[in-house]
SEFIZA-3560 file (N, C-alpha, C; in Angstrom, 3 decimals):
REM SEFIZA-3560
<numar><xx>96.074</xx><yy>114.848</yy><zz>97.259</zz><atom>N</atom></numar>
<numar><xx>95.234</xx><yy>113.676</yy><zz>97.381</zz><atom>CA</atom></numar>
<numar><xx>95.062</xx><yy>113.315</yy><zz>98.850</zz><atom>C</atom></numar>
<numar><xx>93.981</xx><yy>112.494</yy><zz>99.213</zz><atom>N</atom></numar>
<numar><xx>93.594</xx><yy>111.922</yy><zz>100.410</zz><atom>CA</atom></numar>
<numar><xx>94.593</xx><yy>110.669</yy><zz>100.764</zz><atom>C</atom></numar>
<numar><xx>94.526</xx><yy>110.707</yy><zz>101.750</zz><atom>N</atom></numar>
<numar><xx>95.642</xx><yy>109.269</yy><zz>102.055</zz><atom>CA</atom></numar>
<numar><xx>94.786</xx><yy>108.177</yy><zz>101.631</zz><atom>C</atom></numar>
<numar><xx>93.590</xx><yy>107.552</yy><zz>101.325</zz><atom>N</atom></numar>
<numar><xx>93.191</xx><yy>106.571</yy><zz>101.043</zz><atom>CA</atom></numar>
<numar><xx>93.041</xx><yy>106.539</yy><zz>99.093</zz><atom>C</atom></numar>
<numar><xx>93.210</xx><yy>107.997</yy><zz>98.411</zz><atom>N</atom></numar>
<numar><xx>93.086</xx><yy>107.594</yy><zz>97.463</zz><atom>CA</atom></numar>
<numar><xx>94.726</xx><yy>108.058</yy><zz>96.773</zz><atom>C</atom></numar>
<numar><xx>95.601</xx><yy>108.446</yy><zz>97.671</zz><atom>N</atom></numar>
<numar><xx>97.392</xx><yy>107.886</yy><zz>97.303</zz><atom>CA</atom></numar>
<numar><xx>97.656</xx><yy>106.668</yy><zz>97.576</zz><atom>C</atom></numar>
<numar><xx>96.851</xx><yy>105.950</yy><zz>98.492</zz><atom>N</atom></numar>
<numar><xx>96.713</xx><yy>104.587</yy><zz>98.761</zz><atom>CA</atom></numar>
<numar><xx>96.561</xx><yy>103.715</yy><zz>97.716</zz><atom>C</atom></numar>
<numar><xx>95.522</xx><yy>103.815</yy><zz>96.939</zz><atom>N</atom></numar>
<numar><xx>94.624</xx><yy>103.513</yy><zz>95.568</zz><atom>CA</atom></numar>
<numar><xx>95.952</xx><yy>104.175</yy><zz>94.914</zz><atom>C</atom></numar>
<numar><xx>96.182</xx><yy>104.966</yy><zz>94.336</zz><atom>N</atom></numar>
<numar><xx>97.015</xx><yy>105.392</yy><zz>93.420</zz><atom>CA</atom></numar>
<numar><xx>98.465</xx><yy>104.114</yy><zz>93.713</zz><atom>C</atom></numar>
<numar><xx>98.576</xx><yy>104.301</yy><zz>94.362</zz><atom>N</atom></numar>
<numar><xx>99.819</xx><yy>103.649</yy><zz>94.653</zz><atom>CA</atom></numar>
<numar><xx>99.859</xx><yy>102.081</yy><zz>94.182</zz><atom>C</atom></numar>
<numar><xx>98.734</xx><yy>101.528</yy><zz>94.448</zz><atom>N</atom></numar>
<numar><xx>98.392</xx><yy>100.349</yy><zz>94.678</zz><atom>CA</atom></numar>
<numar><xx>98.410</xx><yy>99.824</yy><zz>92.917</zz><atom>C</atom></numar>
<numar><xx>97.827</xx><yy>100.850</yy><zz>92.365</zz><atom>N</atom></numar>
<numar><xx>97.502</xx><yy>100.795</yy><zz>91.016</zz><atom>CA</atom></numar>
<numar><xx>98.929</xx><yy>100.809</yy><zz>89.866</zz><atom>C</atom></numar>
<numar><xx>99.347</xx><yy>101.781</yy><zz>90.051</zz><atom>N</atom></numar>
<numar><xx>101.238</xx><yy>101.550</yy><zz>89.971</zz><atom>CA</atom></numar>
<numar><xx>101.731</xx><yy>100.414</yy><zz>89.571</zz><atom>C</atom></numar>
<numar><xx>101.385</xx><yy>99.743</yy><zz>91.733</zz><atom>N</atom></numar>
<numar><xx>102.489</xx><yy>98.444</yy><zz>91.704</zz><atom>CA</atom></numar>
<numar><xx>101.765</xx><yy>97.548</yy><zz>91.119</zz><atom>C</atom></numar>
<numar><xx>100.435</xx><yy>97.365</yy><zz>90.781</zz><atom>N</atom></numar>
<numar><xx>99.988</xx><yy>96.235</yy><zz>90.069</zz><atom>CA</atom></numar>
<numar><xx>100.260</xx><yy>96.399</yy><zz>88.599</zz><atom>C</atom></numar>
<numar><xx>100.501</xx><yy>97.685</yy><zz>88.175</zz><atom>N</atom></numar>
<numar><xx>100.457</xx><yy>97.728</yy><zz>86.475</zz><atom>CA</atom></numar>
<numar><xx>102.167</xx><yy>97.475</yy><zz>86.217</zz><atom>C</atom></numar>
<numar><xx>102.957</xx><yy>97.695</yy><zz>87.206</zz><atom>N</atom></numar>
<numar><xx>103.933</xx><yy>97.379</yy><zz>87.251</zz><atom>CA</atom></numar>
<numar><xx>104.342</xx><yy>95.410</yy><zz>87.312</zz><atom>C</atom></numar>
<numar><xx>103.437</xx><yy>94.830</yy><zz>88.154</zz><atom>N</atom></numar>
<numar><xx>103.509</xx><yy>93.689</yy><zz>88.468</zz><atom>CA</atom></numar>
<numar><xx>102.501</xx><yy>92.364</yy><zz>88.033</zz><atom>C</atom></numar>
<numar><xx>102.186</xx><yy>92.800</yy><zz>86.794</zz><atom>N</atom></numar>
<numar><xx>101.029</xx><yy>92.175</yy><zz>86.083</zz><atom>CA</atom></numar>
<numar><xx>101.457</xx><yy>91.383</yy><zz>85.345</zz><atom>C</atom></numar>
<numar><xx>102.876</xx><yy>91.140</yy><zz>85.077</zz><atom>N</atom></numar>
<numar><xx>103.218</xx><yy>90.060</yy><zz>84.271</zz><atom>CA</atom></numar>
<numar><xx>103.676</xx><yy>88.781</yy><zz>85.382</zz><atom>C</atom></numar>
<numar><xx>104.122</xx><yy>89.457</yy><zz>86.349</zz><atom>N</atom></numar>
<numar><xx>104.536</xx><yy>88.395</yy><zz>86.962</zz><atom>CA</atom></numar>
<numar><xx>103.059</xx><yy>87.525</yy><zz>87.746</zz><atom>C</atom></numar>
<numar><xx>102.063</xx><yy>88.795</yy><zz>87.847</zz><atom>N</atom></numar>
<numar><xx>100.457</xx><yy>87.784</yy><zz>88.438</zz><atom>CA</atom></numar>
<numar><xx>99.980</xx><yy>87.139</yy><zz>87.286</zz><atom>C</atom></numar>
<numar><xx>100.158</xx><yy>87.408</yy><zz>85.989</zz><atom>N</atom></numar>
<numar><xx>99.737</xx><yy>86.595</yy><zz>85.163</zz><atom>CA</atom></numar>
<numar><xx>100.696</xx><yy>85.472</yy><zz>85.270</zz><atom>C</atom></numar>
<numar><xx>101.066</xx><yy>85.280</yy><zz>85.396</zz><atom>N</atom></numar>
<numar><xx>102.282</xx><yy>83.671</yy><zz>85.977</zz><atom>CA</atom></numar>
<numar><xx>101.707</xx><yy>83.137</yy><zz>86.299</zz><atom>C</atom></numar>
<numar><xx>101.363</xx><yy>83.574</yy><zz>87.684</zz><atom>N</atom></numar>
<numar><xx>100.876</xx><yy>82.698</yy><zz>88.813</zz><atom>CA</atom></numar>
<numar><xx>99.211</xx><yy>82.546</yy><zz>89.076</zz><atom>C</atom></numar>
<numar><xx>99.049</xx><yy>83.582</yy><zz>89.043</zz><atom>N</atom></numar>
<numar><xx>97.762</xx><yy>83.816</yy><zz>89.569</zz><atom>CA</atom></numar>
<numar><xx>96.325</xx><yy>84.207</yy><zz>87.808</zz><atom>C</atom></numar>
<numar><xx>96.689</xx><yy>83.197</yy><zz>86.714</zz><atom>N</atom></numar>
<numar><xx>95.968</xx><yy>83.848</yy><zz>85.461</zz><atom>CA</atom></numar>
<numar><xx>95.339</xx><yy>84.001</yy><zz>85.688</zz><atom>C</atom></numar>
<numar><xx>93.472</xx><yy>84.049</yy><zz>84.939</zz><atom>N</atom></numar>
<numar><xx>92.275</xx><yy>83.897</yy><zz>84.898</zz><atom>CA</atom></numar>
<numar><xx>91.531</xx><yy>84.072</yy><zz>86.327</zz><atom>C</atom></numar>
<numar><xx>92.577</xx><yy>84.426</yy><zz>87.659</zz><atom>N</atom></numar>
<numar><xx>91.583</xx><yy>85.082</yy><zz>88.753</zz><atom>CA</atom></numar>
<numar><xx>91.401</xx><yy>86.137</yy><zz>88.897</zz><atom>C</atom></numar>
<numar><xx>90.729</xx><yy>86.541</yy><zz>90.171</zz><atom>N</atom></numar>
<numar><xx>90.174</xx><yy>88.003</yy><zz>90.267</zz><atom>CA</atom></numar>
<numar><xx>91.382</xx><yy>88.565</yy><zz>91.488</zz><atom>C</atom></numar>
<numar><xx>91.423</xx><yy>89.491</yy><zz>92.049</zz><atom>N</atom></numar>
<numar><xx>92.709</xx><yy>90.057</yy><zz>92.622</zz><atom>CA</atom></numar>
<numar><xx>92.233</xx><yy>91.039</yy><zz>93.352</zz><atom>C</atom></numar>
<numar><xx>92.472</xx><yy>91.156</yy><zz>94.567</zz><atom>N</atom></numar>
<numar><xx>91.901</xx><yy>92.729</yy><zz>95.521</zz><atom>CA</atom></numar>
<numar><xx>93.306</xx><yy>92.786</yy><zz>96.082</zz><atom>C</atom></numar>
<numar><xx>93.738</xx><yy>94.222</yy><zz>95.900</zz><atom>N</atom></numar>
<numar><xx>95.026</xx><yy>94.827</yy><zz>96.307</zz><atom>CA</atom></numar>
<numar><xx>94.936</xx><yy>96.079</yy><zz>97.805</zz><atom>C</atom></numar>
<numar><xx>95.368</xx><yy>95.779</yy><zz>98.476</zz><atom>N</atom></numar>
<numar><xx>95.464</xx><yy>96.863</yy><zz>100.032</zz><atom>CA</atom></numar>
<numar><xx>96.799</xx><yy>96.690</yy><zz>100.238</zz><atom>C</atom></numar>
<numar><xx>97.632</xx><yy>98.415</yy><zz>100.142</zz><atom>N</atom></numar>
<numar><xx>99.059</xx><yy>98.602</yy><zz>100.606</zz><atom>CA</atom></numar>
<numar><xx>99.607</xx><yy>97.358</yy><zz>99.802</zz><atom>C</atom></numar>
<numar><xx>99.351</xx><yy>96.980</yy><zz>98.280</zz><atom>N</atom></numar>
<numar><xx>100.714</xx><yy>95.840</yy><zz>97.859</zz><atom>CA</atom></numar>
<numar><xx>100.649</xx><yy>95.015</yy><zz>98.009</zz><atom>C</atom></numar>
<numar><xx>99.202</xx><yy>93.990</yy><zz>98.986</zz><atom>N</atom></numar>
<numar><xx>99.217</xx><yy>92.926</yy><zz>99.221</zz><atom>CA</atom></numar>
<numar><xx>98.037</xx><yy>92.701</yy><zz>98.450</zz><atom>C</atom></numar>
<numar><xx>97.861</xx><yy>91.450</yy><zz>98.341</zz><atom>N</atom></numar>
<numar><xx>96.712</xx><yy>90.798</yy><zz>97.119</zz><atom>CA</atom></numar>
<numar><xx>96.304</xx><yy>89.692</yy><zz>97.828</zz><atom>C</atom></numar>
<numar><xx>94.723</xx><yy>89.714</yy><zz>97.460</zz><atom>N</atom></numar>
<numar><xx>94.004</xx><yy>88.371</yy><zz>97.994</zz><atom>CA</atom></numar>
<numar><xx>93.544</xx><yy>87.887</yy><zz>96.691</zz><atom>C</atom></numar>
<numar><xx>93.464</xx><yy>86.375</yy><zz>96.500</zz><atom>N</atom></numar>
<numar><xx>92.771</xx><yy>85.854</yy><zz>95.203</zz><atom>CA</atom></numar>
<numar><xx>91.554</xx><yy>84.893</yy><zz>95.398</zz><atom>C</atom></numar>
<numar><xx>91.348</xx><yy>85.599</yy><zz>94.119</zz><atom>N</atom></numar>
<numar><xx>89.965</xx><yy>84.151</yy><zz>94.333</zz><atom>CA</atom></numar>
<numar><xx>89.846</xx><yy>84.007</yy><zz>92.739</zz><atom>C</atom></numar>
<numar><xx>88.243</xx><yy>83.017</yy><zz>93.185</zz><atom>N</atom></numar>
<numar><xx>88.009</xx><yy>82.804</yy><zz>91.451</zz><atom>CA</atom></numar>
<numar><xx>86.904</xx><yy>83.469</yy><zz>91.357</zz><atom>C</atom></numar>
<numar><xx>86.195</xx><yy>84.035</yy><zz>91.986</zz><atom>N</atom></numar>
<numar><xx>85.535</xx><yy>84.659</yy><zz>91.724</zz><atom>CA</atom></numar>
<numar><xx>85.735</xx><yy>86.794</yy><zz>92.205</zz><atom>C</atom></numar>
<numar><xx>85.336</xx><yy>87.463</yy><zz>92.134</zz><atom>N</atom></numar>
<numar><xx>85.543</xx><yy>89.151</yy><zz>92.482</zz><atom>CA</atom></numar>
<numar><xx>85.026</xx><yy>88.940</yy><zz>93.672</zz><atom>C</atom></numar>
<numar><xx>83.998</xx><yy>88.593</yy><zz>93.841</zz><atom>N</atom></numar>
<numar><xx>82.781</xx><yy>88.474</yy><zz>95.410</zz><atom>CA</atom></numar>
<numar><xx>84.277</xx><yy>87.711</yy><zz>96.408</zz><atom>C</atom></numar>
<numar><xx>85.067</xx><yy>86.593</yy><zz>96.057</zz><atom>N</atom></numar>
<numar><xx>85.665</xx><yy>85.752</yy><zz>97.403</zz><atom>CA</atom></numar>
<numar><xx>86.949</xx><yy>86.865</yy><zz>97.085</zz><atom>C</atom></numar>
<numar><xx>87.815</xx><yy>87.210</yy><zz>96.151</zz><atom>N</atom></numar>
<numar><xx>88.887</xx><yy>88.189</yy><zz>96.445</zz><atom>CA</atom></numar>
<numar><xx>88.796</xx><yy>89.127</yy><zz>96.910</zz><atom>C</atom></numar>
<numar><xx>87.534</xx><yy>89.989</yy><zz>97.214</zz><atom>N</atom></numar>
<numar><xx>87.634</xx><yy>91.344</yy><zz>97.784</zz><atom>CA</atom></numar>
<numar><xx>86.804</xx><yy>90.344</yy><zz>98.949</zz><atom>C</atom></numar>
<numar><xx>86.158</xx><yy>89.838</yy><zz>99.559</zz><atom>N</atom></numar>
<numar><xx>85.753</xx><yy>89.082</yy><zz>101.100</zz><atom>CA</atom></numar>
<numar><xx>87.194</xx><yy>88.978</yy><zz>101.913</zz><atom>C</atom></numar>
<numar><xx>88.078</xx><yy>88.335</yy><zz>101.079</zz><atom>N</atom></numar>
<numar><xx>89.782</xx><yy>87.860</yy><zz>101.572</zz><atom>CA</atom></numar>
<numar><xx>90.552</xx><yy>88.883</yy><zz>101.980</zz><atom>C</atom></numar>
<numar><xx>90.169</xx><yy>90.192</yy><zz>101.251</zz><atom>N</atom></numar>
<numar><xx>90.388</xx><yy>91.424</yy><zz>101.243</zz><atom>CA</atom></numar>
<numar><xx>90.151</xx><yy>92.171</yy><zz>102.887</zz><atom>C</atom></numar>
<numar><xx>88.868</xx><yy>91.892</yy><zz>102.827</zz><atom>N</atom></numar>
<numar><xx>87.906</xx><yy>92.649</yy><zz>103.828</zz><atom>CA</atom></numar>
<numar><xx>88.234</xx><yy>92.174</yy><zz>105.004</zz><atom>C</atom></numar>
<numar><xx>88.371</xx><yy>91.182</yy><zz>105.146</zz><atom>N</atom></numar>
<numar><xx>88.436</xx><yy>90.516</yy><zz>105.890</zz><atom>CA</atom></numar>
<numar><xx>90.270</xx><yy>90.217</yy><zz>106.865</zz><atom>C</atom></numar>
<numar><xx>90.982</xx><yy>90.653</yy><zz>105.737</zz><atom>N</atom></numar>
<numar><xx>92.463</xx><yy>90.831</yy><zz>106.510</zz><atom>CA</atom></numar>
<numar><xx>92.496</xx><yy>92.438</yy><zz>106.210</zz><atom>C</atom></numar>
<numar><xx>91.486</xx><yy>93.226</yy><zz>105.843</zz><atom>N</atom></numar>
<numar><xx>92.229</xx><yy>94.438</yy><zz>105.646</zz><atom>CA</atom></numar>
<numar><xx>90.797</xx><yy>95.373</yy><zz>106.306</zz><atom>C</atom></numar>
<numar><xx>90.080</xx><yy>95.062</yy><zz>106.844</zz><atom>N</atom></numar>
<numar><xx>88.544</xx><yy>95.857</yy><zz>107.553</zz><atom>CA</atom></numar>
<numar><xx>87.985</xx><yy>97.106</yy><zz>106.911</zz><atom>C</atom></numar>
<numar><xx>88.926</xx><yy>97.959</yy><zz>107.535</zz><atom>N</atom></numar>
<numar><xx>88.979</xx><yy>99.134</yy><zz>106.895</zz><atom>CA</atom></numar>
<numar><xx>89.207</xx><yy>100.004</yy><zz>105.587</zz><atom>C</atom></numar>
<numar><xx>89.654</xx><yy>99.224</yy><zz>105.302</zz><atom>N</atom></numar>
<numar><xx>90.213</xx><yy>99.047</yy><zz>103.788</zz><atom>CA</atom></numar>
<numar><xx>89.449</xx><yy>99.120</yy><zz>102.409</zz><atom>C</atom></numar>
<numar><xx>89.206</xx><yy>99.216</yy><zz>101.440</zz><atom>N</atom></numar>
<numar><xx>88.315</xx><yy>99.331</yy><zz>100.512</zz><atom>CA</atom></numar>
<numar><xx>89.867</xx><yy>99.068</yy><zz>99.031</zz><atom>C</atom></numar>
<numar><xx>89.440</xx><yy>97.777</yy><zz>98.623</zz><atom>N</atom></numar>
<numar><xx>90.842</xx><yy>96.904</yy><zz>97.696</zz><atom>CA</atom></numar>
<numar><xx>90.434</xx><yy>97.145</yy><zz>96.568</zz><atom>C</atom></numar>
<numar><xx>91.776</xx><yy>97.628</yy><zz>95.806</zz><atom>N</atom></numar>
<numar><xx>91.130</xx><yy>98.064</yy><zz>94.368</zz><atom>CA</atom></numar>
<numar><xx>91.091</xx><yy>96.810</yy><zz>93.591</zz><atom>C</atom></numar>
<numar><xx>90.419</xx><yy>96.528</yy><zz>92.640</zz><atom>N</atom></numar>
<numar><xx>89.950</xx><yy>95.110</yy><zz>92.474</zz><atom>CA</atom></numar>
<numar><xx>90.281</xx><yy>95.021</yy><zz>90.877</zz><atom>C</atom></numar>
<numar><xx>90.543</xx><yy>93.828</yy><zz>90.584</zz><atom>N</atom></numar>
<numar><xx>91.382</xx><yy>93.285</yy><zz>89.178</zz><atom>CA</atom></numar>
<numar><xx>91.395</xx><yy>92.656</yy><zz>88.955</zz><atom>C</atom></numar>
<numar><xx>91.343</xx><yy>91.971</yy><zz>88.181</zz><atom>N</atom></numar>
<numar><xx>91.105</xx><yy>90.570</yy><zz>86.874</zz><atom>CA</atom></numar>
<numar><xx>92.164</xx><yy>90.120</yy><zz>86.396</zz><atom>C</atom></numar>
<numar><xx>93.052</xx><yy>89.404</yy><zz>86.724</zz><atom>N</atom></numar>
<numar><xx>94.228</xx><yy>89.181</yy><zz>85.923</zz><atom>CA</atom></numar>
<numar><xx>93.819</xx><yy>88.093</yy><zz>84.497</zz><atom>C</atom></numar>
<numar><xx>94.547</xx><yy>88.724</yy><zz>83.513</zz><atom>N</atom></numar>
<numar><xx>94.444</xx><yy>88.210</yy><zz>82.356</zz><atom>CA</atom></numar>
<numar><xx>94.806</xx><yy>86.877</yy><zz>82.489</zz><atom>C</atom></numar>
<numar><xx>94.278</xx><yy>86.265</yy><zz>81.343</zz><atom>N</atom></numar>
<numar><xx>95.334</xx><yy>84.742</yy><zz>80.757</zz><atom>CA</atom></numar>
<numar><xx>96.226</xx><yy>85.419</yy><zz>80.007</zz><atom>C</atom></numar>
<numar><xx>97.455</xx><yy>84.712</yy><zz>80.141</zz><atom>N</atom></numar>
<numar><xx>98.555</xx><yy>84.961</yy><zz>79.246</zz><atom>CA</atom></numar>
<numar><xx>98.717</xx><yy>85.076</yy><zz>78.087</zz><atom>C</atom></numar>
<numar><xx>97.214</xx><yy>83.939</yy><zz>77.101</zz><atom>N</atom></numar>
<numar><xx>97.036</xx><yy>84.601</yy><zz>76.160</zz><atom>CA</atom></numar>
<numar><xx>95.781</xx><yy>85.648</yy><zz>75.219</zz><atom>C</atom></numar>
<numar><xx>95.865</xx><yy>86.153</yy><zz>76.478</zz><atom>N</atom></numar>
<numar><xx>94.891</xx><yy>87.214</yy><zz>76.093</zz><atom>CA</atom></numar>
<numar><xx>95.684</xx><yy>88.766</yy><zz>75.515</zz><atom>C</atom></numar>
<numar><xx>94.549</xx><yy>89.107</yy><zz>74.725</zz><atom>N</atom></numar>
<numar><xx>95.495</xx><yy>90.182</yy><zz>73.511</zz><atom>CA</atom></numar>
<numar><xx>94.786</xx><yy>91.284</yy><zz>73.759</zz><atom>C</atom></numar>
<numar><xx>94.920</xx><yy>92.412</yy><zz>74.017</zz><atom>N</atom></numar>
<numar><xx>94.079</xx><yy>93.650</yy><zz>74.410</zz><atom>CA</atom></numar>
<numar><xx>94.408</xx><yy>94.410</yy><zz>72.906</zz><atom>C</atom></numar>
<numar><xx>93.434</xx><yy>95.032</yy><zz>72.235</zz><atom>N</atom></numar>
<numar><xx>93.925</xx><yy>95.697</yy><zz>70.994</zz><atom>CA</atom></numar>
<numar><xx>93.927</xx><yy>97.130</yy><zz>71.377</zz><atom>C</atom></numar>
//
């Protein structure tokens, strides 16, 4: 793999790993992830801007955190 998409791989991991604890805190927003760090918003457009904007170069893999009671079948 390319270093930007072990980057992405990686990133993807620690969020599927760490999705219960963003549903805690962070429910019903949107989420852009670079190297492990997360920007939020309420909308996708202001979390990946928050993104861009501390991370330039960067391209944040982007995510929706659930409500807590949301049920995926």
């Amino acid at each position: 793999m390319v270093p930007e998409q072990e980057r992405k791989h990686s990133d993807f991991i620690w969020l599927n790993k760490n999705m219960y604890k963003l549903q805690k805190k962070h429910s019903g927003k949107f989420i852009a992830v670079v190297n492990k760090n997360i920007n939020v918003g309420n909308t996708a457009i202001a979390a990946y801007n928050k993104s861009k904007k501390e991370f330039p170069e960067k391209e944040p893999l982007m995510d929706m955190v659930p409500s807590e009671e949301c049920l995926v079948l």
